[in-house]
Every structure is written in structure tokens, then in C-alpha cells.
N, CA, C and O atoms as CSV, one atom per row, in Angstrom:
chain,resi,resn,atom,element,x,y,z
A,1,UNK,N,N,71.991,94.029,120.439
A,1,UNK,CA,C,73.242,93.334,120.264
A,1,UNK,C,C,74.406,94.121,120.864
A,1,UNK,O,O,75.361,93.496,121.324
A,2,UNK,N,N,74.381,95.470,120.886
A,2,UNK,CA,C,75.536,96.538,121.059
A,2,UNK,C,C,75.836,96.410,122.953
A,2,UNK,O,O,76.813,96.594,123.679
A,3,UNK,N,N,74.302,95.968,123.177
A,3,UNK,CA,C,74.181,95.833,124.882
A,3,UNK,C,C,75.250,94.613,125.185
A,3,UNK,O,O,75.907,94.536,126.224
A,4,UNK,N,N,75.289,93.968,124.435
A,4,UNK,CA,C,76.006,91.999,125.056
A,4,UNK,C,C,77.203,92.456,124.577
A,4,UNK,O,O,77.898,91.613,125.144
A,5,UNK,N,N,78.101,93.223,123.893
A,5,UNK,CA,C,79.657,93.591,123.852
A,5,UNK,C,C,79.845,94.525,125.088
A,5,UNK,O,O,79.223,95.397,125.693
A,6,UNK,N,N,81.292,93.732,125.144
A,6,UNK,CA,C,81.628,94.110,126.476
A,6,UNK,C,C,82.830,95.389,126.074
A,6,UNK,O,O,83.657,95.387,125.162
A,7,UNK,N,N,82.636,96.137,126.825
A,7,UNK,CA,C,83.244,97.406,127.129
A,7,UNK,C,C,84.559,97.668,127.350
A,7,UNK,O,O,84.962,97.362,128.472
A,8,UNK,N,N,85.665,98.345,126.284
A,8,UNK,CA,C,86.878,97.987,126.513
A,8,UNK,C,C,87.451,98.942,126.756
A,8,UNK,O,O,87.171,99.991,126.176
A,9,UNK,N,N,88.439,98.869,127.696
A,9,UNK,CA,C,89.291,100.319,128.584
A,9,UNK,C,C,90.871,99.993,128.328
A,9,UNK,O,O,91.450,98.934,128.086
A,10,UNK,N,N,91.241,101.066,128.450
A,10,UNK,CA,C,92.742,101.092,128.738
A,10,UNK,C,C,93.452,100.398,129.621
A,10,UNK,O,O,93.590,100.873,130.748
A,11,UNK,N,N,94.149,98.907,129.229
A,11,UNK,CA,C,95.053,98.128,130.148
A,11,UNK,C,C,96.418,98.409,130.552
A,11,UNK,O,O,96.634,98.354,131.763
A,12,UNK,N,N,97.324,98.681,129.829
A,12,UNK,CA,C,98.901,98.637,129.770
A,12,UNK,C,C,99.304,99.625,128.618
A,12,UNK,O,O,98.479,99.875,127.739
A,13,UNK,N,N,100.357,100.101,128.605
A,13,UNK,CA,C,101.239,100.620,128.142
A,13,UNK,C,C,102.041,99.347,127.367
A,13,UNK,O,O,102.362,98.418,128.108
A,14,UNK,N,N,102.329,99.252,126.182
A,14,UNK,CA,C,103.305,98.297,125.556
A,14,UNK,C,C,104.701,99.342,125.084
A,14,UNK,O,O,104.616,100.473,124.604
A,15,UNK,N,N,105.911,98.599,125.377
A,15,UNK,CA,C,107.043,99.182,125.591
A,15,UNK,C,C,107.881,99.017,123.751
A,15,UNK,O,O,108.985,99.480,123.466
A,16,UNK,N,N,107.366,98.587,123.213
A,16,UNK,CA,C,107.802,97.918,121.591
A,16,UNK,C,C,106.924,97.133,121.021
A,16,UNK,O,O,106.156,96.390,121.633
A,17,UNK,N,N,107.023,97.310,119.330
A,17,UNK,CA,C,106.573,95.697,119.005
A,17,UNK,C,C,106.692,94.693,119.221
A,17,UNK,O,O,105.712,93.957,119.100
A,18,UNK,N,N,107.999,94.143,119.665
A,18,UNK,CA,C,107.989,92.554,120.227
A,18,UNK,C,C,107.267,92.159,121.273
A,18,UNK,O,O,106.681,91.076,121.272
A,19,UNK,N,N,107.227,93.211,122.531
A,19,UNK,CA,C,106.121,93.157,123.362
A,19,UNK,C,C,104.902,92.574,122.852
A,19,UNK,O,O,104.466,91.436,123.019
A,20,UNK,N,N,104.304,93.793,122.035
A,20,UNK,CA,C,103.290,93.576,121.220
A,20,UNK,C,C,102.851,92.487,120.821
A,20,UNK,O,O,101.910,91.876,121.329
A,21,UNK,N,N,103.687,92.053,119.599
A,21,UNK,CA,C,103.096,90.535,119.277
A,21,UNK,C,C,103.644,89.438,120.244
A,21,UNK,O,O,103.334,88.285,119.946
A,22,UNK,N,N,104.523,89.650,121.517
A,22,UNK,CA,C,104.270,88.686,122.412
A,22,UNK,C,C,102.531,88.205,123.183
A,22,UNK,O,O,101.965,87.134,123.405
A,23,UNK,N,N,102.142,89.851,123.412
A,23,UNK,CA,C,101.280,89.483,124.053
A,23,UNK,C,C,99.985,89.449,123.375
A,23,UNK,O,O,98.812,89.379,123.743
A,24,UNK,N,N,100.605,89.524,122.249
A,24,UNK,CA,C,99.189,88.864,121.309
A,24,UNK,C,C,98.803,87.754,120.969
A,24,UNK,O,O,97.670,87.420,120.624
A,25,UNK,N,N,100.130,86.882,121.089
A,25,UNK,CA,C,100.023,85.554,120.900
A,25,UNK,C,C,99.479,85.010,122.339
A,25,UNK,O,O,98.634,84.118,122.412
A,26,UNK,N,N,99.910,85.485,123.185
A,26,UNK,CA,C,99.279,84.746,124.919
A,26,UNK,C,C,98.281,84.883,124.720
A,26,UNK,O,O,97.604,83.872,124.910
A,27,UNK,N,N,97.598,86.008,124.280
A,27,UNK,CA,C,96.146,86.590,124.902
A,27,UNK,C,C,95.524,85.508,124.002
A,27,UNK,O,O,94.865,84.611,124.527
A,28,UNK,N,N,95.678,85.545,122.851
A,28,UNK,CA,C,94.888,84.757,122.219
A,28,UNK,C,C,94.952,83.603,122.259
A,28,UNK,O,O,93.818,83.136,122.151
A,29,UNK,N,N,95.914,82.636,122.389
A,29,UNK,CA,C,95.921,81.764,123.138
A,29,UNK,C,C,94.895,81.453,124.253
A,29,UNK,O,O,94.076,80.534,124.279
A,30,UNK,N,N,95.153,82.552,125.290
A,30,UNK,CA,C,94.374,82.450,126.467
A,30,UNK,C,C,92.687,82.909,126.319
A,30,UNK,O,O,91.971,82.980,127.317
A,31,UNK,N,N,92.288,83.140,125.226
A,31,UNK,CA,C,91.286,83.480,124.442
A,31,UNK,C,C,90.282,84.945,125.391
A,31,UNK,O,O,89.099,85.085,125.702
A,32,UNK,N,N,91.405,85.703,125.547
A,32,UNK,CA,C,91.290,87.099,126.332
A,32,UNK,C,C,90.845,88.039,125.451
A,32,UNK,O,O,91.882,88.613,125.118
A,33,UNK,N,N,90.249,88.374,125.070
A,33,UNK,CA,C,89.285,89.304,124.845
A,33,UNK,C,C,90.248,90.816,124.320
A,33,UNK,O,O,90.316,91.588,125.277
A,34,UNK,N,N,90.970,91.370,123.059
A,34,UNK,CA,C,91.773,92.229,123.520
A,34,UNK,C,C,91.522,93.007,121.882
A,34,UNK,O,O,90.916,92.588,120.895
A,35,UNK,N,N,92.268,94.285,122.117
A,35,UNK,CA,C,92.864,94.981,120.989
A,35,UNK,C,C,94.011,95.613,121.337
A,35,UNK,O,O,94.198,96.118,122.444
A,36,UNK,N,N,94.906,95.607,120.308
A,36,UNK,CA,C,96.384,96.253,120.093
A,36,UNK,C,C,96.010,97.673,119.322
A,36,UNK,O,O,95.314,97.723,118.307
A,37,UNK,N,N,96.543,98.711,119.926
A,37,UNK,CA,C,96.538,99.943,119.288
A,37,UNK,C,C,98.231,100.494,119.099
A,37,UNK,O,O,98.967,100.392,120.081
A,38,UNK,N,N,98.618,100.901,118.183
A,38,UNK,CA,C,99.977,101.465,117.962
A,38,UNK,C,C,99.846,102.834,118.045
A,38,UNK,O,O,98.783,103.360,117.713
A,39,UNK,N,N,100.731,103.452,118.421
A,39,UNK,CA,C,100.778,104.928,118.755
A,39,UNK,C,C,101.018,105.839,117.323
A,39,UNK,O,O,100.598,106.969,117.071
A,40,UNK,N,N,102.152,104.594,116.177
A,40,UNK,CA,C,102.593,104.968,115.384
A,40,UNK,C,C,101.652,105.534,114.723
A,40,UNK,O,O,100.451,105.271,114.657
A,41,UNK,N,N,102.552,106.683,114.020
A,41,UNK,CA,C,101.441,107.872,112.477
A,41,UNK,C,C,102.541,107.993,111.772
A,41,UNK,O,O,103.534,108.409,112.369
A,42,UNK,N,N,102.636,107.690,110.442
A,42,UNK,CA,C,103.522,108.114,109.265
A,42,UNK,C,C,103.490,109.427,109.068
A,42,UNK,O,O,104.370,109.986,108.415
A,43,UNK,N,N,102.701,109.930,109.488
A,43,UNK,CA,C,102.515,111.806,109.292
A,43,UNK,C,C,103.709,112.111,109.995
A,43,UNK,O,O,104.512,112.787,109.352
A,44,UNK,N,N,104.102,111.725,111.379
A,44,UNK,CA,C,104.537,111.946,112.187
A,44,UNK,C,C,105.700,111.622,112.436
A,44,UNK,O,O,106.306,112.186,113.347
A,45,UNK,N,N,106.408,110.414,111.510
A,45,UNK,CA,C,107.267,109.391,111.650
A,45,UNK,C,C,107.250,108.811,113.270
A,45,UNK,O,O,108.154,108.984,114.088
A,46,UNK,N,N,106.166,108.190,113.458
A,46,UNK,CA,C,106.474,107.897,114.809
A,46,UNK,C,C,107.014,108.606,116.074
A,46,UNK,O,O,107.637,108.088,117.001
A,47,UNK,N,N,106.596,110.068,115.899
A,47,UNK,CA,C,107.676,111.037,117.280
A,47,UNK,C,C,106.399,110.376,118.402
A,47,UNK,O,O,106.853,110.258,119.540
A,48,UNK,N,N,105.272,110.042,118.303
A,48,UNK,CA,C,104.509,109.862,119.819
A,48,UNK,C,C,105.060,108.650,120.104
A,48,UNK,O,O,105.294,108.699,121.312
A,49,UNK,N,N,105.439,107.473,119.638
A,49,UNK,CA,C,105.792,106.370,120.226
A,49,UNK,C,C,106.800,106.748,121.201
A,49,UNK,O,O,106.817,105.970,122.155
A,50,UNK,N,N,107.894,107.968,121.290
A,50,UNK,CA,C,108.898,108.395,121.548
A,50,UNK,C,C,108.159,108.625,123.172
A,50,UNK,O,O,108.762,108.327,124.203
A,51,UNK,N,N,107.030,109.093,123.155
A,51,UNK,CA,C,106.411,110.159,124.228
A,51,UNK,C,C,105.826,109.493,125.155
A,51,UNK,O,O,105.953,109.701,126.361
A,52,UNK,N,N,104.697,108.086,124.286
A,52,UNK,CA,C,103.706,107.558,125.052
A,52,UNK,C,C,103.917,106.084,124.962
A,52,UNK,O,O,103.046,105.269,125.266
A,53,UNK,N,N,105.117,105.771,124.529
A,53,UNK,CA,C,105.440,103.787,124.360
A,53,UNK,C,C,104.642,104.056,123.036
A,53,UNK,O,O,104.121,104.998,122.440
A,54,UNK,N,N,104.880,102.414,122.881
A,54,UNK,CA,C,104.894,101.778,121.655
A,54,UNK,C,C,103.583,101.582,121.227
A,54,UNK,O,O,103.373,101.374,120.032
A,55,UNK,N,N,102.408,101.630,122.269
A,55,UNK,CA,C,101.020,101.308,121.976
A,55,UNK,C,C,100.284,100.998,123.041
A,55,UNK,O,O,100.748,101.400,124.107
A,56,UNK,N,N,99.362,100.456,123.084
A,56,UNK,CA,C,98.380,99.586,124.204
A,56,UNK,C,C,97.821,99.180,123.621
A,56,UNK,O,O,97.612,99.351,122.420
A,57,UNK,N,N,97.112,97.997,124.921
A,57,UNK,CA,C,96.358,97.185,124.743
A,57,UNK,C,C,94.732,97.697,125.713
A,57,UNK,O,O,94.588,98.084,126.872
A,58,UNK,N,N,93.875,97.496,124.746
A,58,UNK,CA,C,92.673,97.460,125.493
A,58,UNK,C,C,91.598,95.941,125.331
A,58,UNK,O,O,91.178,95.247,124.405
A,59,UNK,N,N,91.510,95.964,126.589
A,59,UNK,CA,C,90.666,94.810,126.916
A,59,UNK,C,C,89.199,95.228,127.571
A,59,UNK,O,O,88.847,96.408,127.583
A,60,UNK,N,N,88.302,94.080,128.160
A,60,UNK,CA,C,87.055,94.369,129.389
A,60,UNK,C,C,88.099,94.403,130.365
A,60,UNK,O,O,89.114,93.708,130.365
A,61,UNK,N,N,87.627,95.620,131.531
A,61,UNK,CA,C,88.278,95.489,132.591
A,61,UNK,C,C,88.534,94.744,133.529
A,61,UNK,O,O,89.300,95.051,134.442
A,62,UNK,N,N,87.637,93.147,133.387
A,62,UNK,CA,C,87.837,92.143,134.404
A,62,UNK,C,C,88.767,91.692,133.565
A,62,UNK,O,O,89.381,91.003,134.379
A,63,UNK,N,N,89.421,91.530,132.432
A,63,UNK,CA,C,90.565,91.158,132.398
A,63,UNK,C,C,92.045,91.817,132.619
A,63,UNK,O,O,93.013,91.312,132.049
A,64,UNK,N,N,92.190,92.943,133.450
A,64,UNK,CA,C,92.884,93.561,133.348
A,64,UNK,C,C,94.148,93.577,134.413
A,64,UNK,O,O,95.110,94.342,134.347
A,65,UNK,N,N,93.967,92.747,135.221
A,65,UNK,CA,C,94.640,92.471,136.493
A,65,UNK,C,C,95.260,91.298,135.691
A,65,UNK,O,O,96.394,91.410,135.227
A,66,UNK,N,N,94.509,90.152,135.523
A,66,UNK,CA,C,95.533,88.954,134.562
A,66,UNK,C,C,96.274,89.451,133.193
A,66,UNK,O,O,96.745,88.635,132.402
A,67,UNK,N,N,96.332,90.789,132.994
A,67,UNK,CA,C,96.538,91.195,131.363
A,67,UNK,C,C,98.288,91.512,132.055
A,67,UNK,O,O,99.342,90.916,131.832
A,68,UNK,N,N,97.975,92.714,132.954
A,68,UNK,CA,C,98.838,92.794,133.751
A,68,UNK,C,C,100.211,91.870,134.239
A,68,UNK,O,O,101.383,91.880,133.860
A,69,UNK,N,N,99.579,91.188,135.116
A,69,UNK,CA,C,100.596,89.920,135.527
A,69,UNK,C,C,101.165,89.052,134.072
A,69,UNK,O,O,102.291,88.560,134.152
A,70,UNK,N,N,100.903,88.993,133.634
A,70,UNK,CA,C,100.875,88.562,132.260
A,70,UNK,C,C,101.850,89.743,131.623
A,70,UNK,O,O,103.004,89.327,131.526
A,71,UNK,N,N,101.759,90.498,131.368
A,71,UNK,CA,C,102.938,91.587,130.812
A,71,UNK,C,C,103.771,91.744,131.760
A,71,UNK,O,O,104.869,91.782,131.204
A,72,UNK,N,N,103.921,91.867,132.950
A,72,UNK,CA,C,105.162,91.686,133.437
A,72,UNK,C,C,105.653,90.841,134.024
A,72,UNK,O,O,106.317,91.027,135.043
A,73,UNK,N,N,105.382,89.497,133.394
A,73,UNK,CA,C,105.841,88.475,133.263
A,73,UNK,C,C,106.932,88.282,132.157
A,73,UNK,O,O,107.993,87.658,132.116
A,74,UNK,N,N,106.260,89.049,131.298
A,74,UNK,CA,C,106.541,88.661,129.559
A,74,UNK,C,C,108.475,89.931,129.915
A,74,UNK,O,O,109.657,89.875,129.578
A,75,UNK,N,N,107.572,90.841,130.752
A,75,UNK,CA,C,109.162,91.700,130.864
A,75,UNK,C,C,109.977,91.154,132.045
A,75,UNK,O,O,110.929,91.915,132.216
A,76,UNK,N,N,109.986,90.469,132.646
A,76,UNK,CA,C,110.656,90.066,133.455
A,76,UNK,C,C,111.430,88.522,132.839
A,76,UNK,O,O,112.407,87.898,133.251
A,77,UNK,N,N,110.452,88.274,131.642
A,77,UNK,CA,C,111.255,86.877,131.080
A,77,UNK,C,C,110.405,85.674,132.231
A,77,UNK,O,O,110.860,84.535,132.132
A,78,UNK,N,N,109.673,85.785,132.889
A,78,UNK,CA,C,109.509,84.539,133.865
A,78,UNK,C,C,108.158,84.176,133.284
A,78,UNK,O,O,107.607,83.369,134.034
A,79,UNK,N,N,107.327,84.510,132.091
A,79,UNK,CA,C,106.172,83.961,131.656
A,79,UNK,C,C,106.305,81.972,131.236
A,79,UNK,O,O,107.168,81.357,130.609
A,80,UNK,N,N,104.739,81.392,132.085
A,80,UNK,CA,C,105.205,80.350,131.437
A,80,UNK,C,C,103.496,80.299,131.447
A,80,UNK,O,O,102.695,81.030,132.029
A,81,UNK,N,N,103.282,79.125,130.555
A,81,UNK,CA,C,101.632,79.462,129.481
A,81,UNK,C,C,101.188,78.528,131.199
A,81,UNK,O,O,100.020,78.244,131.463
């Protein structure tokens, strides 16, 4: 079973939470294959978000070119579904 999951890599850099749950709602929508990781640690009060953005997203790497265009869409404001 562990063989038929597909393999997920580092896509994007997310710049904030709103990012975030923007492109959580597309992806899933677009039924893209993804996980959201936050940088945030309460140990830490958040100093890495400061260092490394707000989080990423990891997907399979054939989605990663449309994950792309798709986030800087979402930052440019010109996304349309």
C-alpha cells in the first residue's frame, strides 16, 4: 500500500496565513494532492516564521509547476478558478 502513495516534496514558500488558507481552498477545490506545514513553534514564539516565511506547502512533484502558477497568481491578485 505504502508503494501506491505518492511522494511529497517541497513546493513553495507561503508568505502568511492568508496565503495559506487561500491556497488551501484552490487546491482542494482543484482536488491537488497537498499539505500545509507552518513554520510556527510556541517554544519559539514564532522567531522562524521571521527567517523562513510563514510555512509551505508540499505536494507530488508533478503538481508543482501548476501549484506554482497558482500561488503567484493568488500574489499578484490575477487568480481566477
Amino acid at each position: 500500500m505504502a508503494e501506491n502513495m505518492p511522494q511529497f516534496a517541497k513546493i513553495a514558500t507561503l508568505d502568511n496565513m492568508i496565503e495559506a488558507q487561500v491556497m488551501e481552498d484552490i487546491l482542494r477545490d482543484q482536488d491537488i494532492p497537498f499539505r500545509i506545514q507552518s513554520f510556527h513553534d510556541t517554544a519559539y514564539d514564532g522567531i522562524f516564521q521571521l527567517q523562513k516565511g510563514w510555512g509551505v506547502i508540499y505536494a507530488p512533484a508533478e503538481y508543482g509547476k501548476e501549484i506554482i502558477e497558482i500561488l503567484e497568481s493568488v500574489r499578484t491578485d490575477t487568480y481566477t478558478p
